[in-house]
N, CA, C and O atoms as CSV, one atom per row, in Angstrom:
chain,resi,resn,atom,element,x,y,z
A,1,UNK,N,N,108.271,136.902,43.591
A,1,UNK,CA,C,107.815,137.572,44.790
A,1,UNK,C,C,106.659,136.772,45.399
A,1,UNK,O,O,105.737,136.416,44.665
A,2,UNK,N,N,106.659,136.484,46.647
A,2,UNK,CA,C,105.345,135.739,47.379
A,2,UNK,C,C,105.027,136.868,47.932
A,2,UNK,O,O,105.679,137.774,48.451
A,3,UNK,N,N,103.201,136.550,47.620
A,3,UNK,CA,C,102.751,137.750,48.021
A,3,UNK,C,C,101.627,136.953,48.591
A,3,UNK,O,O,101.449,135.760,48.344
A,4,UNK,N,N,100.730,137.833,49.525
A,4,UNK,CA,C,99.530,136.882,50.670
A,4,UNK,C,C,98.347,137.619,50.430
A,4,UNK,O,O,98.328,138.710,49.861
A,5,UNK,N,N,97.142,136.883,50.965
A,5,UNK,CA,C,96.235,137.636,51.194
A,5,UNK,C,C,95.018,136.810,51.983
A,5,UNK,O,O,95.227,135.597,51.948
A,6,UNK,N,N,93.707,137.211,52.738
A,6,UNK,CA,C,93.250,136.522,53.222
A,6,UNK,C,C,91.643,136.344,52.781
A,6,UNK,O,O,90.984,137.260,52.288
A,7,UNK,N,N,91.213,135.210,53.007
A,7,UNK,CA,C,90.103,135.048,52.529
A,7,UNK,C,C,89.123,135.103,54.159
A,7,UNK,O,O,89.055,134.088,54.852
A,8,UNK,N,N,88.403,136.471,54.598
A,8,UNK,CA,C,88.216,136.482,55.966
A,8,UNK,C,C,86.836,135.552,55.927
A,8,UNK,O,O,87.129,134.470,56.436
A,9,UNK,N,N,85.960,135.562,55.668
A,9,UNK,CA,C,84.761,134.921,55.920
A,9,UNK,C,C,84.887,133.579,56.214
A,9,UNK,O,O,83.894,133.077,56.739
A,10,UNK,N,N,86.153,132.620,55.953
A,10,UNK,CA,C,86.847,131.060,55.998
A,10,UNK,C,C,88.456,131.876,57.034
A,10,UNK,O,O,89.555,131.396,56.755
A,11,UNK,N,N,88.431,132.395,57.523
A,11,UNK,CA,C,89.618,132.503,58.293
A,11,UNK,C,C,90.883,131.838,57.908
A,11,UNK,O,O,91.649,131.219,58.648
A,12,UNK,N,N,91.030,132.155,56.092
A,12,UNK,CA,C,92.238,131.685,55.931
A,12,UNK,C,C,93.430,132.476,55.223
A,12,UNK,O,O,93.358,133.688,55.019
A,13,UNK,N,N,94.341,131.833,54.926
A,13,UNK,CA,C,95.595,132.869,54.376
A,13,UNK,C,C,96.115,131.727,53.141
A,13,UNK,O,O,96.402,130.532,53.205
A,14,UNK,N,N,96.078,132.817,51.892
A,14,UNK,CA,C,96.282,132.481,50.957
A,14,UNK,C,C,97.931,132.466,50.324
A,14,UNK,O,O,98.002,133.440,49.574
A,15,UNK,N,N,99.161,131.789,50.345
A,15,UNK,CA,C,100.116,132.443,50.010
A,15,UNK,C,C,100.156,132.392,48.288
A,15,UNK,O,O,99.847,131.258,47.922
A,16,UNK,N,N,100.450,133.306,47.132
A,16,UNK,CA,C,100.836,133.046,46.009
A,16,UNK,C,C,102.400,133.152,45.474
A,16,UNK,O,O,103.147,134.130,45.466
A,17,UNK,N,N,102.591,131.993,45.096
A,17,UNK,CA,C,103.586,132.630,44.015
A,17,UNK,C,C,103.983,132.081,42.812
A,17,UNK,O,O,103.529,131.057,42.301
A,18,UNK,N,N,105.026,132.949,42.291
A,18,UNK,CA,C,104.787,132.944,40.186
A,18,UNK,C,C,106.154,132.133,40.257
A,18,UNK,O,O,106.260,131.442,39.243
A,19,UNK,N,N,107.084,132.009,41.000
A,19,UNK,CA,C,108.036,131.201,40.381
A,19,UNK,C,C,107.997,130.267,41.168
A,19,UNK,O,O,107.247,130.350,42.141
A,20,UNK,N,N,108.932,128.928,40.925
A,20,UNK,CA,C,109.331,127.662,41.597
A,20,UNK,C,C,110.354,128.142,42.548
A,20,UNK,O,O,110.509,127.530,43.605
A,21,UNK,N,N,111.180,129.350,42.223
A,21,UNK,CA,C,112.130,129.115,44.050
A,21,UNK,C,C,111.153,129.577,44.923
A,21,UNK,O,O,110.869,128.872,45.892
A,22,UNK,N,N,110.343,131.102,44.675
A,22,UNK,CA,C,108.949,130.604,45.942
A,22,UNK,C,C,108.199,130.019,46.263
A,22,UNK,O,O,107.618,129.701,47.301
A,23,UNK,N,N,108.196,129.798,44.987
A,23,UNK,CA,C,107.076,127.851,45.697
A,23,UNK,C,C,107.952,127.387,46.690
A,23,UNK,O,O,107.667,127.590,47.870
A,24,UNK,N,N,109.256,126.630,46.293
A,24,UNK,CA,C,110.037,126.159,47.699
A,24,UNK,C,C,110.363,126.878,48.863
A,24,UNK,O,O,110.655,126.309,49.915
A,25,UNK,N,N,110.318,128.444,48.691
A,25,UNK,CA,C,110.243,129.229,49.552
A,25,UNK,C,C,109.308,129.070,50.476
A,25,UNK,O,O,109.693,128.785,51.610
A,26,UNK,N,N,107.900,129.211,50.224
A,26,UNK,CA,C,106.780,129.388,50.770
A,26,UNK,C,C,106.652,127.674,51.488
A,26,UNK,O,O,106.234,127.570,52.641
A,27,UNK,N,N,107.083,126.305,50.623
A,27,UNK,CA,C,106.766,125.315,51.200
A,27,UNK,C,C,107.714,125.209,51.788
A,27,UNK,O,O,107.829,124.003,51.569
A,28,UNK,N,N,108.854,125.513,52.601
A,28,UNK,CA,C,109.904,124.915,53.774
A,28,UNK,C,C,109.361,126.678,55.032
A,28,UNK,O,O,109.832,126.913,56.146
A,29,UNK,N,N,108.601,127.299,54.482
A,29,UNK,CA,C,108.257,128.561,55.472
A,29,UNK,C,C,107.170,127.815,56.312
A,29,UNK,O,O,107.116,127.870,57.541
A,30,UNK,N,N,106.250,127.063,55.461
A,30,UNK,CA,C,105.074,126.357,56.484
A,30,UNK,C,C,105.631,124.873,56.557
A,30,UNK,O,O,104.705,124.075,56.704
A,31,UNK,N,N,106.663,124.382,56.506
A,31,UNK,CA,C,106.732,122.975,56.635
A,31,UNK,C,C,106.181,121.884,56.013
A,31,UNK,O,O,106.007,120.777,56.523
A,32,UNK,N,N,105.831,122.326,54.564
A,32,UNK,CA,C,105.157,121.909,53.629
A,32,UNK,C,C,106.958,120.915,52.693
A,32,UNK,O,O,108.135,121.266,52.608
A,33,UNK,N,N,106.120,119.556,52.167
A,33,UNK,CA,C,107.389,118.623,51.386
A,33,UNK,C,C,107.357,119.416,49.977
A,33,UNK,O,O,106.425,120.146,49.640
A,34,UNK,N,N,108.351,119.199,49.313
A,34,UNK,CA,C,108.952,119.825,48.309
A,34,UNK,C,C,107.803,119.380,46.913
A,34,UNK,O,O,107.611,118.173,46.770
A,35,UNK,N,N,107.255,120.112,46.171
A,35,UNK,CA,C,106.652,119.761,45.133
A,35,UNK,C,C,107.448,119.127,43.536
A,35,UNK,O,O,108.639,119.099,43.227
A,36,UNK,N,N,106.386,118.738,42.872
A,36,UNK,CA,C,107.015,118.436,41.922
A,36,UNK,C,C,107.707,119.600,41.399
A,36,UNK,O,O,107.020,120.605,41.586
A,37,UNK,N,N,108.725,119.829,40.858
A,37,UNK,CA,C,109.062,120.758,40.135
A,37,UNK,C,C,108.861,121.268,38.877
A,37,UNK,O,O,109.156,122.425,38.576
A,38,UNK,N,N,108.476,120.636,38.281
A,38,UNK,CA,C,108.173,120.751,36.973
A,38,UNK,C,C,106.537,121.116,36.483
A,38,UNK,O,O,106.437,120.818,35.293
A,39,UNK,N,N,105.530,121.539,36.904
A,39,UNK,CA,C,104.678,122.199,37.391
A,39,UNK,C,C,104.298,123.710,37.058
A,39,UNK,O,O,105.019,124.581,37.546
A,40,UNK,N,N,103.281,124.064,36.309
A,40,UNK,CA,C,103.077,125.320,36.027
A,40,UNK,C,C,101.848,125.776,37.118
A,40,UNK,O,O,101.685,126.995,37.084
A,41,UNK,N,N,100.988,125.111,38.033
A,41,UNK,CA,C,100.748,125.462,39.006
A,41,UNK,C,C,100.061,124.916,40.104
A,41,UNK,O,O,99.081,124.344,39.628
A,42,UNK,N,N,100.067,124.776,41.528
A,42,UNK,CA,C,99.728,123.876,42.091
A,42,UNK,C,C,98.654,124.842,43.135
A,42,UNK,O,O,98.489,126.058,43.038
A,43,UNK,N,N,97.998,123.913,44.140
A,43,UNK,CA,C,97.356,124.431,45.143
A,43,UNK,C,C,98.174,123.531,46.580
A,43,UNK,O,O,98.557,122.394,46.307
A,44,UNK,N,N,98.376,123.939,47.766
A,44,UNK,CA,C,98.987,122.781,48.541
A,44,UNK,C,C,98.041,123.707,50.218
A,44,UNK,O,O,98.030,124.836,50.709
A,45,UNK,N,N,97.614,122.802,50.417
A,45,UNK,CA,C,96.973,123.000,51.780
A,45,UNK,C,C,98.591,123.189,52.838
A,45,UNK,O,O,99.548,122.425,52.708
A,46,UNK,N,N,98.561,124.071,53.582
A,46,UNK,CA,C,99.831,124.189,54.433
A,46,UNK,C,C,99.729,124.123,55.908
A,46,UNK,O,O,99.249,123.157,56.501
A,47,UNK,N,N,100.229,125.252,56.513
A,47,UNK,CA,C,100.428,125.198,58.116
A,47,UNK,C,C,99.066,125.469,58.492
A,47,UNK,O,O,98.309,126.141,57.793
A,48,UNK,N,N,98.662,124.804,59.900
A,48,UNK,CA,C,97.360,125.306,60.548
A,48,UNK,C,C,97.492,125.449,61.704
A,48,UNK,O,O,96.491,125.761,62.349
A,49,UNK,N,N,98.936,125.250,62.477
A,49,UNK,CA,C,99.364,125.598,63.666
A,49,UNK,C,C,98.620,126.807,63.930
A,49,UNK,O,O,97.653,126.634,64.672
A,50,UNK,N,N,98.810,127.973,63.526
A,50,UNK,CA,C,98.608,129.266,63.930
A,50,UNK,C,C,97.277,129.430,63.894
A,50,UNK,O,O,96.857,130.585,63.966
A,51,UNK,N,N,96.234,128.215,63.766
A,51,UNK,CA,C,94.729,128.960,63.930
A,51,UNK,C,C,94.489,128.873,62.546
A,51,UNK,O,O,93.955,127.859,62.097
A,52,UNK,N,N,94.914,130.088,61.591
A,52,UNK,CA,C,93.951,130.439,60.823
A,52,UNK,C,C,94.814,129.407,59.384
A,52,UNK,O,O,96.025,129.230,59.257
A,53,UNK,N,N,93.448,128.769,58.280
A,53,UNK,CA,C,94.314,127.839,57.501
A,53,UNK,C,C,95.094,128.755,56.583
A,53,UNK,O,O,94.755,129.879,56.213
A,54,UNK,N,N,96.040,128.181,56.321
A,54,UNK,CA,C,96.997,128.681,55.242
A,54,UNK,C,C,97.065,127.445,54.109
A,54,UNK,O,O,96.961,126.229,54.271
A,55,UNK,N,N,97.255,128.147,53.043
A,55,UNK,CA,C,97.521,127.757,51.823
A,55,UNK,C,C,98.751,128.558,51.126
A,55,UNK,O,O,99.310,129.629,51.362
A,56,UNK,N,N,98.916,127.468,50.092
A,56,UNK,CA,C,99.873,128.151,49.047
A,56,UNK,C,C,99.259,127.888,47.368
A,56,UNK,O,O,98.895,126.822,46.872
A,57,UNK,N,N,99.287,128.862,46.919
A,57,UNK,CA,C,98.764,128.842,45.282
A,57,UNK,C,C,99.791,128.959,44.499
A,57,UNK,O,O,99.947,130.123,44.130
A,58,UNK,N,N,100.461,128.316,44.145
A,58,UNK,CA,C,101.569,128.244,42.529
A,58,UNK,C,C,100.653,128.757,41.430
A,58,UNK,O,O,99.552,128.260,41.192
A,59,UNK,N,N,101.130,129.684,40.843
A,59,UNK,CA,C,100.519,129.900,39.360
A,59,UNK,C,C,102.246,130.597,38.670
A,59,UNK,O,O,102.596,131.776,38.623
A,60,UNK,N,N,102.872,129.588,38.305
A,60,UNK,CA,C,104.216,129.966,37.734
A,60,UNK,C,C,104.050,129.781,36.292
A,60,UNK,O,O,104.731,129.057,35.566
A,61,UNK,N,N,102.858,130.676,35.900
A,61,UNK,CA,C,102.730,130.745,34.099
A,61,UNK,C,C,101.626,132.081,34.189
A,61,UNK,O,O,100.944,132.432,35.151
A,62,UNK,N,N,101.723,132.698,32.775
A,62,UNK,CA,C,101.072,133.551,32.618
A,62,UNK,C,C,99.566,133.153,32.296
A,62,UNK,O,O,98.781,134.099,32.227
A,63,UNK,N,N,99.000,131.713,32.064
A,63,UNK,CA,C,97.937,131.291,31.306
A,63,UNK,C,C,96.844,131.230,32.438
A,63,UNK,O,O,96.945,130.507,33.429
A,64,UNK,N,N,95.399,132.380,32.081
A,64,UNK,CA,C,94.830,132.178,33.222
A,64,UNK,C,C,93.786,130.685,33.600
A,64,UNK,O,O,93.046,130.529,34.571
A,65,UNK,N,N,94.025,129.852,32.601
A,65,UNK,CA,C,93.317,128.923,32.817
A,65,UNK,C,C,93.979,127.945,33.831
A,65,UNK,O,O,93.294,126.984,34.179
A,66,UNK,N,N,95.043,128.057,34.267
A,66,UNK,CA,C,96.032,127.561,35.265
A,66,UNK,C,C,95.366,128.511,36.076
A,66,UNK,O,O,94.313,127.888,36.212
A,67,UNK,N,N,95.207,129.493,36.677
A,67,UNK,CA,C,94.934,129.699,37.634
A,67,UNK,C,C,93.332,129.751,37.897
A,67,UNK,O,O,92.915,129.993,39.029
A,68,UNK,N,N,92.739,129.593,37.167
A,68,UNK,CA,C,91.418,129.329,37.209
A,68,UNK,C,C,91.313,127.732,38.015
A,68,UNK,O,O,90.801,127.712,39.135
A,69,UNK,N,N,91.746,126.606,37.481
A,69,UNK,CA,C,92.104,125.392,37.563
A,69,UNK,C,C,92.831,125.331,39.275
A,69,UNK,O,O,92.453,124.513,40.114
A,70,UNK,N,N,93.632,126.100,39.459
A,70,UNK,CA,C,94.214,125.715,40.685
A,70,UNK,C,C,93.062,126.442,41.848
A,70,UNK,O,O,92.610,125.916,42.864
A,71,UNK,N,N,92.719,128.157,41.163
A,71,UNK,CA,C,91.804,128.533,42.006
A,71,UNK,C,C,90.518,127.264,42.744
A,71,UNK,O,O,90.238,127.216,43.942
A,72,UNK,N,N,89.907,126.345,41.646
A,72,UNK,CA,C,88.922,125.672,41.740
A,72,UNK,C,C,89.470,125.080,43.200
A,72,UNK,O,O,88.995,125.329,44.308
A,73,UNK,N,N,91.046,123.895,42.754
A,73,UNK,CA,C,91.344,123.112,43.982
A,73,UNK,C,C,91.609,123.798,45.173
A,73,UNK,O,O,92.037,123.026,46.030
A,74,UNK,N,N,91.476,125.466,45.713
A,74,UNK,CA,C,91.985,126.060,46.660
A,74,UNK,C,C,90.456,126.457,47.292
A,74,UNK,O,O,90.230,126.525,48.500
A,75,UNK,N,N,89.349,126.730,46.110
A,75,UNK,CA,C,88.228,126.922,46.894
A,75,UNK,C,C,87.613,125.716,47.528
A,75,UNK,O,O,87.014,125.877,48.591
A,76,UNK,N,N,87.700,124.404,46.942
A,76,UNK,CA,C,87.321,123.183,47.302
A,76,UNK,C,C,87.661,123.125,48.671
A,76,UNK,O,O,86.971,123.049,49.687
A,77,UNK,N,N,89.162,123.191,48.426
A,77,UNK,CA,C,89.753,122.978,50.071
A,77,UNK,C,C,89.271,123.586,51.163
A,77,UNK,O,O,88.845,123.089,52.206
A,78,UNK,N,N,89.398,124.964,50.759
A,78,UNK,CA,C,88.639,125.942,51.803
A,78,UNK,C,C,86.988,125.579,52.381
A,78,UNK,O,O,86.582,125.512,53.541
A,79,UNK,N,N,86.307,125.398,51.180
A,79,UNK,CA,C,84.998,125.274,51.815
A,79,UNK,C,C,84.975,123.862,52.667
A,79,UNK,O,O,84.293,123.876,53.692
A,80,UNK,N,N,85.690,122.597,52.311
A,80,UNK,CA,C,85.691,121.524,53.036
A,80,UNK,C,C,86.209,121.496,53.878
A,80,UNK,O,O,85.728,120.723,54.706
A,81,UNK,N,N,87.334,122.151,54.264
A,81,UNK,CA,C,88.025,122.676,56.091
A,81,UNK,C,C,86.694,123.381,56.843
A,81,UNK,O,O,86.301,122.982,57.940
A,82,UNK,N,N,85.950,124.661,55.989
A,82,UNK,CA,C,84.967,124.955,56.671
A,82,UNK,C,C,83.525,124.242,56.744
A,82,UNK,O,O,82.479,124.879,56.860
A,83,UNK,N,N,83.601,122.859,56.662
A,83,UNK,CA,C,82.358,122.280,56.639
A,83,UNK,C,C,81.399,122.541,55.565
A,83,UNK,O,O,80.189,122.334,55.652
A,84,UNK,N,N,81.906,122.927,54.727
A,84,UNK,CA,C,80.586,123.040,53.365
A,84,UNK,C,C,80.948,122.404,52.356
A,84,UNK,O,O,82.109,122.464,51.951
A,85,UNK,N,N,79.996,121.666,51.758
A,85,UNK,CA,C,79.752,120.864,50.535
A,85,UNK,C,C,79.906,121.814,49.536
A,85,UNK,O,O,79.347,122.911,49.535
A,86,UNK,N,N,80.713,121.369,48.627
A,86,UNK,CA,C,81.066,122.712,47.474
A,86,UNK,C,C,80.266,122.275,46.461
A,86,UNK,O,O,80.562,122.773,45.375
A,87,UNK,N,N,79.202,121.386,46.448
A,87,UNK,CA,C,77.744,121.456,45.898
A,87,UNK,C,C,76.909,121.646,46.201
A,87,UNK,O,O,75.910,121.582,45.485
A,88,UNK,N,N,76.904,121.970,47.407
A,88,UNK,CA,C,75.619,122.934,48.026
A,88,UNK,C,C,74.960,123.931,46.846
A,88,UNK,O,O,75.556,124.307,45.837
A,89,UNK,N,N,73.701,124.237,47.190
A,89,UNK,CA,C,73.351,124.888,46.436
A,89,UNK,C,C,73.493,125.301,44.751
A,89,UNK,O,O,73.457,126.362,44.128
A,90,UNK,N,N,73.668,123.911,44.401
A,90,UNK,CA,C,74.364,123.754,43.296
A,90,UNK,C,C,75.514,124.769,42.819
A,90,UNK,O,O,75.493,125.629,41.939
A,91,UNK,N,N,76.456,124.396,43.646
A,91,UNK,CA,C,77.634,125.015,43.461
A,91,UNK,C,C,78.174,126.560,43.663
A,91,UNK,O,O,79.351,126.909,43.571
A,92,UNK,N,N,76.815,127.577,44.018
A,92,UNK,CA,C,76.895,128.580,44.280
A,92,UNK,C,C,77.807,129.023,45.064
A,92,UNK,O,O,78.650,129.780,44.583
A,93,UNK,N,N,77.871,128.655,46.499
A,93,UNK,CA,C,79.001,129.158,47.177
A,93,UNK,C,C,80.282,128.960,46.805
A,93,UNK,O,O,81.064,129.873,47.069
A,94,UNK,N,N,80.796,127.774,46.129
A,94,UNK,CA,C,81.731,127.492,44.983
A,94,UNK,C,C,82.388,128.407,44.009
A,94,UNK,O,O,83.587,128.450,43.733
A,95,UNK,N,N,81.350,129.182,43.497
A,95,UNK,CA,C,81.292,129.384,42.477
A,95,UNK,C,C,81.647,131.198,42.853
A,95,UNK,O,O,82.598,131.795,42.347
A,96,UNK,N,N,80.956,131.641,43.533
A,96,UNK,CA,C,80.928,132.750,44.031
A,96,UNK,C,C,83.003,133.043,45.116
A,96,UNK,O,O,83.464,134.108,45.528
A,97,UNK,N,N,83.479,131.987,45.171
A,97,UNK,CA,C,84.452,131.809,45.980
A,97,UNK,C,C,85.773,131.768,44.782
A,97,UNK,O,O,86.684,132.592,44.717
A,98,UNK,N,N,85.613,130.802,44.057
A,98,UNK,CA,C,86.397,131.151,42.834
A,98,UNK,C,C,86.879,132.241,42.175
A,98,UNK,O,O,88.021,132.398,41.743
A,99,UNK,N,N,85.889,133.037,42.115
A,99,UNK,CA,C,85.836,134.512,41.492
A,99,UNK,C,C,86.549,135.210,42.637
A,99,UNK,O,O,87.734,135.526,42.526
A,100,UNK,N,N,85.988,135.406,43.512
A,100,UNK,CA,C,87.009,135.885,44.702
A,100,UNK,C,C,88.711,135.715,44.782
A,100,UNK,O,O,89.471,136.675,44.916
A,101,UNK,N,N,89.160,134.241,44.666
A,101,UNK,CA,C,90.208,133.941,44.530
A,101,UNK,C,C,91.260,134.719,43.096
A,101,UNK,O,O,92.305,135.365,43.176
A,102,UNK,N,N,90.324,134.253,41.692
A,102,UNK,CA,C,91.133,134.459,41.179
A,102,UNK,C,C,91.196,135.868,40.935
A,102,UNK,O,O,92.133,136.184,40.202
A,103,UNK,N,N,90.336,136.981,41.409
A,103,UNK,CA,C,90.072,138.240,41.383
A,103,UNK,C,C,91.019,138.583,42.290
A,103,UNK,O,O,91.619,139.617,41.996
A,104,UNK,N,N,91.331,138.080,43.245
A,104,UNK,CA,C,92.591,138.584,44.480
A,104,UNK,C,C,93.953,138.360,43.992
A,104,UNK,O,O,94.744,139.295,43.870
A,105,UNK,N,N,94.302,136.939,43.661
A,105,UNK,CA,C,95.262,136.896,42.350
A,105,UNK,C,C,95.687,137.510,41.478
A,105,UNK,O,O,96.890,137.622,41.244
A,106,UNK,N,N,94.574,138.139,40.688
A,106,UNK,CA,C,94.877,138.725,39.301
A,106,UNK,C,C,95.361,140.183,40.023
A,106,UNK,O,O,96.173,140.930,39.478
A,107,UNK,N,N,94.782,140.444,41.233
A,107,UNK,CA,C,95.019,142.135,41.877
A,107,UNK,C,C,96.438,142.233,42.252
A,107,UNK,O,O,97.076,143.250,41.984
A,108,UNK,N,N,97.045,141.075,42.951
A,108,UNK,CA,C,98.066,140.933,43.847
A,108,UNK,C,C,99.275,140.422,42.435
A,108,UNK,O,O,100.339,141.026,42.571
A,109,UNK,N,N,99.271,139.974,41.853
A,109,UNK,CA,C,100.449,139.372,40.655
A,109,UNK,C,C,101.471,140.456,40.880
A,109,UNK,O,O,102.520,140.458,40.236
């Protein structure tokens, strides 16, 4: 099941999903190239036509350190589309953004 959600303060849209046919689902929906397949979970920056950024989060395993790990590369992205150094403040806003992610994740599974 792909399921969404948005991160409003960065005006973006998060897509997740747990298996590999929505991964390919979600990447030919934004025009995103086909991932490796073999992959227990990825982060992929996607469509930005529509304004607000979109992403896609693969976490196609139950292990939360995979999604901890991908969370990291999805907050990175986000704060560097929005102009912030994700060492600012030694990592605080980083850090505080992570938790967010994988807390929306763990809600939405």
């Amino acid at each position: 099941m792909i399921r969404s959600f948005t991160v409003p303060v960065y005006d973006s849209q998060v897509t997740l999903v747990r298996t590999q046919a929505d991964l390919l689902r979600a990447c030919d929906k934004h025009g995103v190239e086909e991932p490796d397949k073999n992959t227990d979970g990825i982060c992929i920056q996607a469509d930005f036509s529509t304004g607000r950024t979109q992403f896609i989060l693969g976490w196609m395993t139950k292990d939360a350190a995979v999604l901890a790990h991908e969370a990291v590369h999805l907050a990175q992205f986000i704060l560097i589309r929005a102009g912030i150094d994700p060492r600012d403040s030694n990592g605080e806003t980083m850090a505080y953004l992570v938790g967010y992610l994988v807390d929306k994740c763990l809600k939405i599974r």
